[in-house]
N, C-alpha and C positions, 0 to 999 in steps of 0.2 A: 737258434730257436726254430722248432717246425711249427709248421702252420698245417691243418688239416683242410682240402679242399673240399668246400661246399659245392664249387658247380664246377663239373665236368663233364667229356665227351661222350658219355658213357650213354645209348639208348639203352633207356629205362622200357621193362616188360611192359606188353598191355594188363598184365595184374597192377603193376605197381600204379599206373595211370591211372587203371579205373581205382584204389586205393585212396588218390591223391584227388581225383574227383569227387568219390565219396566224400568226403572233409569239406566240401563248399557247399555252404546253405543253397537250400534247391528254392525256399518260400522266401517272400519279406520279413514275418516274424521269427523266423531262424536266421535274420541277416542282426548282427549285433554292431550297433554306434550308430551314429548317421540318423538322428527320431526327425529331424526335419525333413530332409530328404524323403527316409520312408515313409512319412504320413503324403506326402507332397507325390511320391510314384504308387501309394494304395490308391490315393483318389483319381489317380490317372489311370492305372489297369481298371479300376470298378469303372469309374465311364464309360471305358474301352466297352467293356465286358455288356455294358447296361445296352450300350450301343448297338453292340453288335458288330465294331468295329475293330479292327486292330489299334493296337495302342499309339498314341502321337510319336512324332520323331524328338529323339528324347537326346542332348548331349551333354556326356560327363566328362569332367575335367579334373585334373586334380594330377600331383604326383604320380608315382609307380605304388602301385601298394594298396592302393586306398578302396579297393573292391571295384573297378570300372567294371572290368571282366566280369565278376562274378553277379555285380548287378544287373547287367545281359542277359545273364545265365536266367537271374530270378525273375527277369521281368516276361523271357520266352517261358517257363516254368508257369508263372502266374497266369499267362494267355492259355496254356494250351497246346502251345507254339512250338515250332523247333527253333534253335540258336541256328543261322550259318556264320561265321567269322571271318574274318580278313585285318589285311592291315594296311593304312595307306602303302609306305612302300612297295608293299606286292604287286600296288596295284599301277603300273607303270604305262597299259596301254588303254585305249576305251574297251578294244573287245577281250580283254582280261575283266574288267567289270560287267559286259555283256553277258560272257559268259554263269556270273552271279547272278545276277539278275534274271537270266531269262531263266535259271533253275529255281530261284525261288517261286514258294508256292504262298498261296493265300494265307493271310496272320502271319507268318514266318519272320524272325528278328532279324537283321541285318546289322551286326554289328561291326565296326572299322576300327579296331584299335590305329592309336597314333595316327586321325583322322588329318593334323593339324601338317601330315607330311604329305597330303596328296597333292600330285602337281596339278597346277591350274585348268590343264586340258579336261584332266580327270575330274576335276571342282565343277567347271561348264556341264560336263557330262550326266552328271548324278544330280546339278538342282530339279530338269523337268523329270526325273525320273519320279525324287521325290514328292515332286510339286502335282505332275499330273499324270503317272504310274506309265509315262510314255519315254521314249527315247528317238533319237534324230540318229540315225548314221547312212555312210553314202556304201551302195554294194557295188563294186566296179566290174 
């Protein structure tokens, strides 16, 4: 019995990408399931917004599947904002994070898939970042 393969080694064109981007809700009300959730991230971007601020530090959890990603997407989308992405794993040194951070710009989303894998160096690292937009490191 064959089996046809779904995921393979194969890079996919930058049409087919932006294709496959296309297809993910860019707003909240073109995001479908989830009405808790979305009412629970409208009144946090409208505060944002009313504010004048960027949005709170927001974290989703949940299986593989379940639109984490794509609620990033919506939530940079809904600011204004750009997305940058990362994932804990990549993120293995401090000035691999540095290097993040000091490229982001004002409102900008930062989001960390599989955040739940950062090692604890990295943990220490990124609370005063997010607490008080500062960082500690030593330049030898």
């Amino acid at each position: 019995m064959s089996r046809e393969r779904i995921v393979s080694g194969e890079i996919i064109s930058p049409e087919e990408e932006s294709f496959i981007l296309s297809l993910r809700p860019k707003k909240l009300n073109e995001y479908i399931g989830q009405r808790k959730l979305k009412e629970k991230l409208r009144v946090s971007v409208e505060a944002a917004r009313q504010r004048g601020e960027a949005c709170e530090h927001t974290l989703f959890y949940g299986p593989p599947g379940l639109g984490k990603t794509t609620l990033a997407h919506i939530i940079a989308n809904e600011m204004d904002s750009s997305l940058v992405a990362t994932s804990g794993p990549s993120l293995s040194r401090t000035g691999d994070l540095m290097g993040i951070l000091t490229n982001l710009k004002e409102g900008d989303v930062l989001f960390i898939d599989e955040i739940h894998r950062l090692s604890p160096t990295i943990e220490e690292f990124i609370y005063p970042a997010m607490e008080d937009f500062k960082v500690d490191f030593v330049v030898d």
